[in-house]
N, CA, C and O atoms as a GROMACS GRO file, in nm:
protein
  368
    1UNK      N    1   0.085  -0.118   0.000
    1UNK     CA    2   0.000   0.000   0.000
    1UNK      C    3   0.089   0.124   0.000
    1UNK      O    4   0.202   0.142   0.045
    2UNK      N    5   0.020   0.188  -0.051
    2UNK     CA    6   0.115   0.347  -0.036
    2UNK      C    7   0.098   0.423   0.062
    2UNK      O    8  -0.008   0.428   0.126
    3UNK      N    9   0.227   0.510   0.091
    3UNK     CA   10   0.226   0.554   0.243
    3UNK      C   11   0.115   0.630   0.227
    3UNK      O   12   0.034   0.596   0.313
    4UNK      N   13   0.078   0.707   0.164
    4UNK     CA   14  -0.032   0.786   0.138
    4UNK      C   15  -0.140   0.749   0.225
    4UNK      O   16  -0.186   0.797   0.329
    5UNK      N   17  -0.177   0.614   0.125
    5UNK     CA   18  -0.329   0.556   0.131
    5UNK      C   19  -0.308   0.528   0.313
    5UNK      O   20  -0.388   0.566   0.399
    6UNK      N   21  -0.189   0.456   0.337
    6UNK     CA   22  -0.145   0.370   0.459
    6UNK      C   23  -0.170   0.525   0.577
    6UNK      O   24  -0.237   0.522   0.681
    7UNK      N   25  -0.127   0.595   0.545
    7UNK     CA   26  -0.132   0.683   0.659
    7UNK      C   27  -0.280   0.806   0.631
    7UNK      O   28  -0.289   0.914   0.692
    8UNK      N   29  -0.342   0.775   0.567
    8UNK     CA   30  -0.484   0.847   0.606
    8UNK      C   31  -0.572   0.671   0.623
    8UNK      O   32  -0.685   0.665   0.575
    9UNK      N   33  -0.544   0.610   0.654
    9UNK     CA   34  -0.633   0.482   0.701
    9UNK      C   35  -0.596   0.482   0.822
    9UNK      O   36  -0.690   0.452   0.895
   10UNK      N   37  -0.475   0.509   0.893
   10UNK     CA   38  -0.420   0.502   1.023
   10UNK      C   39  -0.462   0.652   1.116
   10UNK      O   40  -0.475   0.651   1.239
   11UNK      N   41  -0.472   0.724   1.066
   11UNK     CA   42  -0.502   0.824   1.113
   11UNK      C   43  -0.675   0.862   1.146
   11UNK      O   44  -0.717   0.938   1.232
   12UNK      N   45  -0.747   0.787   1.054
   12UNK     CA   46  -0.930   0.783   1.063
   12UNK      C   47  -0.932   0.656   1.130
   12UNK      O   48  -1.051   0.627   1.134
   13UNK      N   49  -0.875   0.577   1.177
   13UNK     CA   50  -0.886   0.469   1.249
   13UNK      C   51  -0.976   0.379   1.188
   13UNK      O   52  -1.095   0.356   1.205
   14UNK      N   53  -0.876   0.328   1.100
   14UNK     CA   54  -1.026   0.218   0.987
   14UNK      C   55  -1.032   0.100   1.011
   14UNK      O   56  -1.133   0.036   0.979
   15UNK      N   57  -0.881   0.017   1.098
   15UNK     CA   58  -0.918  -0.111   1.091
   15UNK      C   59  -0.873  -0.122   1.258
   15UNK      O   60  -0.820  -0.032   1.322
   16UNK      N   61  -0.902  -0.233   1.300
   16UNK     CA   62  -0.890  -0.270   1.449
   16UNK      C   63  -0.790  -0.341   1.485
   16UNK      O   64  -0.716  -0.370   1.391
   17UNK      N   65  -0.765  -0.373   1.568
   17UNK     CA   66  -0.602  -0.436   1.603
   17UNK      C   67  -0.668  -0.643   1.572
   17UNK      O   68  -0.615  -0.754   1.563
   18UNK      N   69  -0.756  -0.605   1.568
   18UNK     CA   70  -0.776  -0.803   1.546
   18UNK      C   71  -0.782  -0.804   1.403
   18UNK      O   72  -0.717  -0.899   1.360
   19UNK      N   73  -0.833  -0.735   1.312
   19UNK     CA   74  -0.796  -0.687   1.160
   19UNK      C   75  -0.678  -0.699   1.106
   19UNK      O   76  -0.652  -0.760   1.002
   20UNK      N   77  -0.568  -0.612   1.209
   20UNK     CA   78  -0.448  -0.605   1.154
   20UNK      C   79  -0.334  -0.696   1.202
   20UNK      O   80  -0.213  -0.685   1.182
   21UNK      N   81  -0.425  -0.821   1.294
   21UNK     CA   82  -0.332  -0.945   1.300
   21UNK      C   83  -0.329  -0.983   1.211
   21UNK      O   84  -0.225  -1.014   1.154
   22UNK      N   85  -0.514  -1.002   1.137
   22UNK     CA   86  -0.521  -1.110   1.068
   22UNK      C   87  -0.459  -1.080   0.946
   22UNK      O   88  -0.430  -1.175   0.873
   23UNK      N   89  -0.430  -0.945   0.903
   23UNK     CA   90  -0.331  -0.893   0.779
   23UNK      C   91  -0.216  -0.924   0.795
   23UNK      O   92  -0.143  -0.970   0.707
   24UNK      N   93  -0.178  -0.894   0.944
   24UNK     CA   94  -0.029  -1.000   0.924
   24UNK      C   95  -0.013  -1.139   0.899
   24UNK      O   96   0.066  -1.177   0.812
   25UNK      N   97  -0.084  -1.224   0.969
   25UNK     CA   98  -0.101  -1.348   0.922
   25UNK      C   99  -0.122  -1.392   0.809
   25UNK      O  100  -0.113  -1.511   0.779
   26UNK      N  101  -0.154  -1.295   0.730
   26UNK     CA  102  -0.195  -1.319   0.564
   26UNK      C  103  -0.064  -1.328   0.528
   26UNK      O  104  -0.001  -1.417   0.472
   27UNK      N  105  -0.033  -1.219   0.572
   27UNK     CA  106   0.130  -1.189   0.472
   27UNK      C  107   0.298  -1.297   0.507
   27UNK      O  108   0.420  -1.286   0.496
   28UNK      N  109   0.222  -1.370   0.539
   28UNK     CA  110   0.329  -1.459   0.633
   28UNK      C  111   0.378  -1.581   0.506
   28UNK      O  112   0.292  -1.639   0.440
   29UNK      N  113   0.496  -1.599   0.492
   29UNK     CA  114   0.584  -1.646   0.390
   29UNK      C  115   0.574  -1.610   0.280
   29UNK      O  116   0.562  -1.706   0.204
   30UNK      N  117   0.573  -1.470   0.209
   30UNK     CA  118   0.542  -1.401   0.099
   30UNK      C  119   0.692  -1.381   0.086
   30UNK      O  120   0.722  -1.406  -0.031
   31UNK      N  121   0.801  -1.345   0.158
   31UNK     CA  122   0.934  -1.318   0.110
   31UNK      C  123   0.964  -1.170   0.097
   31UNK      O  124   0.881  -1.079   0.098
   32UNK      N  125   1.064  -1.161   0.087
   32UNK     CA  126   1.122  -1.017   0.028
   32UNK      C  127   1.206  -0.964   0.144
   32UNK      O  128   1.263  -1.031   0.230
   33UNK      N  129   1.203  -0.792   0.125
   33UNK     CA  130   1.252  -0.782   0.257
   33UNK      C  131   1.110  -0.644   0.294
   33UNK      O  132   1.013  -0.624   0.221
   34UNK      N  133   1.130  -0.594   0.381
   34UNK     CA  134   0.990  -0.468   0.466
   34UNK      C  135   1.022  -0.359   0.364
   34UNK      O  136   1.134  -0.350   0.314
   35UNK      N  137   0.908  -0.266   0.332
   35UNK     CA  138   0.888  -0.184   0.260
   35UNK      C  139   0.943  -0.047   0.355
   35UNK      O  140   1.016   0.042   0.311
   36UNK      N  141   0.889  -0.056   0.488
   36UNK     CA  142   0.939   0.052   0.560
   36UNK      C  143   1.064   0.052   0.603
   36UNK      O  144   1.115   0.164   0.608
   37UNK      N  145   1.140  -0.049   0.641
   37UNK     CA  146   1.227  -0.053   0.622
   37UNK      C  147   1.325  -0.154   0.615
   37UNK      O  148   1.340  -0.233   0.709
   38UNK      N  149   1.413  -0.160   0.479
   38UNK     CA  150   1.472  -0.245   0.413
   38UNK      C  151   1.562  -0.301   0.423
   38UNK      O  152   1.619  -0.351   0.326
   39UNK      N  153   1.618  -0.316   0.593
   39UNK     CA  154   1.707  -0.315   0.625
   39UNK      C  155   1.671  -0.505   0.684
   39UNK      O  156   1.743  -0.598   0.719
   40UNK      N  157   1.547  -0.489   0.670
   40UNK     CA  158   1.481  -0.634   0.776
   40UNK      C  159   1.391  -0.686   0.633
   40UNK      O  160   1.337  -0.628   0.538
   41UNK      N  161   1.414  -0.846   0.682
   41UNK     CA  162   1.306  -0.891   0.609
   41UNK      C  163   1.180  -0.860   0.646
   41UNK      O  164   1.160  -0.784   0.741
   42UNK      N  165   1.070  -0.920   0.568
   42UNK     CA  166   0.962  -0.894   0.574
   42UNK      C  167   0.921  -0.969   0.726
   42UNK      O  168   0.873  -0.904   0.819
   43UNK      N  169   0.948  -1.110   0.732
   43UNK     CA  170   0.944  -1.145   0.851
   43UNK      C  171   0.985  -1.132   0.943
   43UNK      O  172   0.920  -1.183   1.034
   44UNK      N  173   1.098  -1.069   0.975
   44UNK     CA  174   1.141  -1.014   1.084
   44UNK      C  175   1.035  -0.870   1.122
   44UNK      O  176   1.018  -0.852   1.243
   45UNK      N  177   0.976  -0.784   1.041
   45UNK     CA  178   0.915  -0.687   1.073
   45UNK      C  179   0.767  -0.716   1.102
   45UNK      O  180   0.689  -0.658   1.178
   46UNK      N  181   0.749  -0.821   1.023
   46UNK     CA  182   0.629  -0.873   1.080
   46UNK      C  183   0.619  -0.960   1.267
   46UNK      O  184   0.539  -0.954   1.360
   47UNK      N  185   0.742  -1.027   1.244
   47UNK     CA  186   0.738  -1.058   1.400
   47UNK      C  187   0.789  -0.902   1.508
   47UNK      O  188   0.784  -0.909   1.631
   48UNK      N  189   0.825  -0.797   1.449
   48UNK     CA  190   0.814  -0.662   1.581
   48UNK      C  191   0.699  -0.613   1.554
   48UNK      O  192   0.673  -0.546   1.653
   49UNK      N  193   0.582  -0.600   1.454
   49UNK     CA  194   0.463  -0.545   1.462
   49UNK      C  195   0.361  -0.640   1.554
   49UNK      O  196   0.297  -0.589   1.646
   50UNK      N  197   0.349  -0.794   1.518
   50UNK     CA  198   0.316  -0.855   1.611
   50UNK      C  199   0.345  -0.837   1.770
   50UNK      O  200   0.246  -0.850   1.841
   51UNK      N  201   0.484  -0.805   1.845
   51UNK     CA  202   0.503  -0.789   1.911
   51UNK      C  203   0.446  -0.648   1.976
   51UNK      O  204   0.446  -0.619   2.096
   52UNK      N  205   0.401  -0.575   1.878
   52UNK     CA  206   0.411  -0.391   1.898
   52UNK      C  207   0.255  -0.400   1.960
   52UNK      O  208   0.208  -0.328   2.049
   53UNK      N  209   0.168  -0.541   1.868
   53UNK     CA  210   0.047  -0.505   1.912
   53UNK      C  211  -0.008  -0.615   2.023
   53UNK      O  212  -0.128  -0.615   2.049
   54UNK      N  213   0.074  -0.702   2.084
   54UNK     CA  214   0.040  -0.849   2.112
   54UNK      C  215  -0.038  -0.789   2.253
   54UNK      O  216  -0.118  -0.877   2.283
   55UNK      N  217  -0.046  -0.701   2.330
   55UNK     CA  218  -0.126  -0.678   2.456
   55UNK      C  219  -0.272  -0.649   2.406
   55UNK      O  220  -0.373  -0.713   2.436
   56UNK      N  221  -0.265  -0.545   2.329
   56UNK     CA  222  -0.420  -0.504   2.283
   56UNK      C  223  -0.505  -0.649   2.202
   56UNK      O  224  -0.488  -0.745   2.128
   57UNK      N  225  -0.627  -0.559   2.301
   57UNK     CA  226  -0.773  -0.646   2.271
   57UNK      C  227  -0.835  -0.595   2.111
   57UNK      O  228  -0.851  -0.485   2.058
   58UNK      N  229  -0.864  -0.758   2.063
   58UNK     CA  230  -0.880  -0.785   1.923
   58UNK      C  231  -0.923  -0.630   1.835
   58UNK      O  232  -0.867  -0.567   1.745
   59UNK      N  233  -1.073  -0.605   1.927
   59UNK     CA  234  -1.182  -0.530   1.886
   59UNK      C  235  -1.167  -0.380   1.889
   59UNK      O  236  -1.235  -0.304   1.820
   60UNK      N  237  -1.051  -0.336   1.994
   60UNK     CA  238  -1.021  -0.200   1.982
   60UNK      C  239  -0.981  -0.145   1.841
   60UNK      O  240  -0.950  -0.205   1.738
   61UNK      N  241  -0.994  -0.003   1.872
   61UNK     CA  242  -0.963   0.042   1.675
   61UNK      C  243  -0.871   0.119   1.777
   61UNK      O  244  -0.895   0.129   1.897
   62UNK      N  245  -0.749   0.179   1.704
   62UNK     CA  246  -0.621   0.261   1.779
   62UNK      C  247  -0.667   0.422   1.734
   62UNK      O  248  -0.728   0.422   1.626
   63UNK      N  249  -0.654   0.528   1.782
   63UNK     CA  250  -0.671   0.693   1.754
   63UNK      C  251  -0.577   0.687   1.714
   63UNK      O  252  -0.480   0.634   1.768
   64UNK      N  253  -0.580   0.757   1.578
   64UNK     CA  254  -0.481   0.795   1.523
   64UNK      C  255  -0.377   0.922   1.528
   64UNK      O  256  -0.262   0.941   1.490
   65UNK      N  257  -0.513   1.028   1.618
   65UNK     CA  258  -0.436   1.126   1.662
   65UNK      C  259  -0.418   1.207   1.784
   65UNK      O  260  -0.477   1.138   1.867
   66UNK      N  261  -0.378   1.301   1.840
   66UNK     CA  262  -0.400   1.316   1.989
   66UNK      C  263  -0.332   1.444   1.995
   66UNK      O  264  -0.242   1.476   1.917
   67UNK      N  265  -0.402   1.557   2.142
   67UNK     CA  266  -0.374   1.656   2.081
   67UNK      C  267  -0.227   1.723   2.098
   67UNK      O  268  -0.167   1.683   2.198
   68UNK      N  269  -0.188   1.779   2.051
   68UNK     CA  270  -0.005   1.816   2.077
   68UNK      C  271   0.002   1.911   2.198
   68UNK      O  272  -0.042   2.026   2.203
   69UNK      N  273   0.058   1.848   2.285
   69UNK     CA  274   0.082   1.921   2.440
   69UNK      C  275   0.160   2.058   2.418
   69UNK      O  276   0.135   2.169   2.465
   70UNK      N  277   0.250   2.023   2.342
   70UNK     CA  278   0.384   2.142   2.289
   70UNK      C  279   0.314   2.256   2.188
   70UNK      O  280   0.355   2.371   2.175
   71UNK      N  281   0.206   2.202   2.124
   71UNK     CA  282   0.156   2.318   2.008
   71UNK      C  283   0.010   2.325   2.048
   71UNK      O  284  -0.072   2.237   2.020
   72UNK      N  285  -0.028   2.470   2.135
   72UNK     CA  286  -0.190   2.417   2.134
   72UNK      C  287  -0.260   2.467   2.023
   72UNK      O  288  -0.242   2.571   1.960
   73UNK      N  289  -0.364   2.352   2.004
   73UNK     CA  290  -0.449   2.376   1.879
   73UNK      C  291  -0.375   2.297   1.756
   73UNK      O  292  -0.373   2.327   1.637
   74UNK      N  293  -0.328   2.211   1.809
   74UNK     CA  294  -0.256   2.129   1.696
   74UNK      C  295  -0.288   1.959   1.728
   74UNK      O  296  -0.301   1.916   1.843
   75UNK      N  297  -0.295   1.889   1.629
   75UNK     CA  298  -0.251   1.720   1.661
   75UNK      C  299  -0.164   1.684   1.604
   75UNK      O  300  -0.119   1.702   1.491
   76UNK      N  301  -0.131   1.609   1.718
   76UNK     CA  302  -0.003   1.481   1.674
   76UNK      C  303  -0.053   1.360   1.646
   76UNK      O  304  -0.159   1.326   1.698
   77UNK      N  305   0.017   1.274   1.558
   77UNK     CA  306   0.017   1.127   1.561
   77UNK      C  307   0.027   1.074   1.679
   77UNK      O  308   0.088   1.132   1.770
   78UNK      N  309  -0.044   0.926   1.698
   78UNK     CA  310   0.022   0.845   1.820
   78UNK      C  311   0.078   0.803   1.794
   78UNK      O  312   0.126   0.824   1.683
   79UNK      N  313   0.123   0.697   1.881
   79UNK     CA  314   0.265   0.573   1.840
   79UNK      C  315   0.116   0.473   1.777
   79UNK      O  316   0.164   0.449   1.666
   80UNK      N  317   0.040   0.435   1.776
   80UNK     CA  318  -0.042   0.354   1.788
   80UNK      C  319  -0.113   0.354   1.607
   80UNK      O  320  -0.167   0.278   1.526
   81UNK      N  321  -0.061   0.512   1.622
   81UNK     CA  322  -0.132   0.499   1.458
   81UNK      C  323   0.013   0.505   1.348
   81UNK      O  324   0.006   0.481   1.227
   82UNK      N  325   0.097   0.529   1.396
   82UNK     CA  326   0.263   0.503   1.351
   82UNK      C  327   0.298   0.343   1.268
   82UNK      O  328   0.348   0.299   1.164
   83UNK      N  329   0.238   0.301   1.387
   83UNK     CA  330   0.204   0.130   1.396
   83UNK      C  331   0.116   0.081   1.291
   83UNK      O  332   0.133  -0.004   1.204
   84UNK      N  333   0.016   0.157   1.323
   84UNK     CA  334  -0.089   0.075   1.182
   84UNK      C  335  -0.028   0.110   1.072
   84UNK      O  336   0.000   0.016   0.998
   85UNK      N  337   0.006   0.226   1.033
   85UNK     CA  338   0.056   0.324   0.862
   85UNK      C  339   0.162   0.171   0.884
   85UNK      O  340   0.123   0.063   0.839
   86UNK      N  341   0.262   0.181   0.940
   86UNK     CA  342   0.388   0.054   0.909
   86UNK      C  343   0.344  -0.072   0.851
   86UNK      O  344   0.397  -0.128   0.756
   87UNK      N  345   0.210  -0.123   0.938
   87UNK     CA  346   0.151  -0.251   0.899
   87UNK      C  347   0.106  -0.254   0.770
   87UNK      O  348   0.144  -0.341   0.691
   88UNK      N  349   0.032  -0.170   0.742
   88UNK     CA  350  -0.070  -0.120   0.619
   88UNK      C  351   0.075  -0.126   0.487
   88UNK      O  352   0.068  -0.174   0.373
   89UNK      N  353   0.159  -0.080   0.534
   89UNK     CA  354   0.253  -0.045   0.427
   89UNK      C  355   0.317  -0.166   0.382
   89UNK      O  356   0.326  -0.196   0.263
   90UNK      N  357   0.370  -0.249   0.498
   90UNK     CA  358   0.425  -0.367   0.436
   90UNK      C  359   0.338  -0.467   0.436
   90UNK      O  360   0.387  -0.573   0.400
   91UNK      N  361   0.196  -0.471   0.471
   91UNK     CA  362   0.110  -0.561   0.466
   91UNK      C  363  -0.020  -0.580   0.350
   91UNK      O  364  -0.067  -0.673   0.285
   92UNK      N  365  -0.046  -0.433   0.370
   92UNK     CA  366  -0.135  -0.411   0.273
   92UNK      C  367  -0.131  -0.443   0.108
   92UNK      O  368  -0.227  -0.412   0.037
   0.00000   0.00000   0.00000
């Protein structure tokens, strides 16, 4: 997926953390190396996103944004929606 598409899906909070197991699990022995970054295979990045999300409950959807303590009247990304755009990118 393109970061584009990947990071306005992460940011409107479109899919849920039991969604974006089951996208990892899809993508499991496809090969190559991670789109985000190319330094890791695909499976290796797939086993730290697994890890990134393994506490959260299936059904939660993650906020993608939150408001910036440092800028008022501004939002920031979470780590949570950082996470999905990554998944989306090498998964999608």
């Amino acid at each position: 997926m393109k970061r584009s598409e990947a990071k306005a899906k992460a940011i409107h909070g479109a899919m849920s953390f039991g969604e974006l197991r089951n996208l990892i699990r899809a993508s499991r022995g496809r090969g190559g190396m991670s789109r985000v970054n190319p330094a890791f295979t695909l499976e290796q990045a797939l086993d730290i996103y697994e890890r990134a999300i393994a506490d959260r409950v299936d059904g939660e959807t993650p906020p993608g944004l939150r408001h910036d303590v440092y800028r008022p009247g501004r939002m920031r990304r979470t780590r949570d929606g950082l996470i999905v755009q990554n998944i989306l990118r090498d998964c999608g």
